[in-house]
C-alpha positions, 0 to 999 in steps of 0.5 A: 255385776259382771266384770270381764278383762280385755287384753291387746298385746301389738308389736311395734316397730322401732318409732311406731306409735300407737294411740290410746285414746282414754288411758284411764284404769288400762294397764300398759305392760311393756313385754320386750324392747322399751315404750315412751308414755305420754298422757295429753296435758301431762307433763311427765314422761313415762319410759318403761323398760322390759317387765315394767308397766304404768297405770293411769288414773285419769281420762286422758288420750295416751300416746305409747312410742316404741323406742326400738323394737317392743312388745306391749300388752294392754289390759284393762278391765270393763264394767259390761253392763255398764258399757251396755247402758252407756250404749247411745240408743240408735236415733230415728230417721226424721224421714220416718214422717214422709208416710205421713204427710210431714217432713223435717224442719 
């Protein structure tokens, strides 16, 4: 099974905000300055400072705030053949019957 590590690193004003929309297995490094972390339905609060970085281990959206200026890396690493096969296979238009005397309901 291939494995392949995905890697974002943004630049974040200070009070900028970026969502995450699943959290799970994504290892969020803070490069520079300092990042609050806030998981939905989760009461914790997470600050990292420089160096430090937070795992989540459930499917949550997280919300990642720069507390001044900072630098974060996001990586995580994905199941390809598995995200592959997860694809949703591209419907058929209903309208593909018109040629032959049917429509949709």
């Amino acid at each position: 099974m291939n494995t392949r590590q995905q890697r974002l690193s943004l630049s974040l004003p200070k009070k900028a905000i970026f969502t995450l929309p699943d959290a799970h297995d994504v290892d969020i490094e803070c490069q520079a300055g300092s990042l609050w972390i806030t998981l939905d339905h989760d009461p914790r609060d997470i600050v990292l400072e420089q160096g430090e970085r937070f795992r989540s281990d459930v499917h949550r959206r997280a919300l990642v705030a720069a507390l001044e200026p900072s630098c974060v890396r996001f990586t995580a690493e994905r199941l390809t053949v598995a995200a592959e096969r997860a694809r949703p296979e591209r419907a058929t238009s209903p309208w593909r019957l018109w040629p032959h005397g049917m429509t949709p309901a």
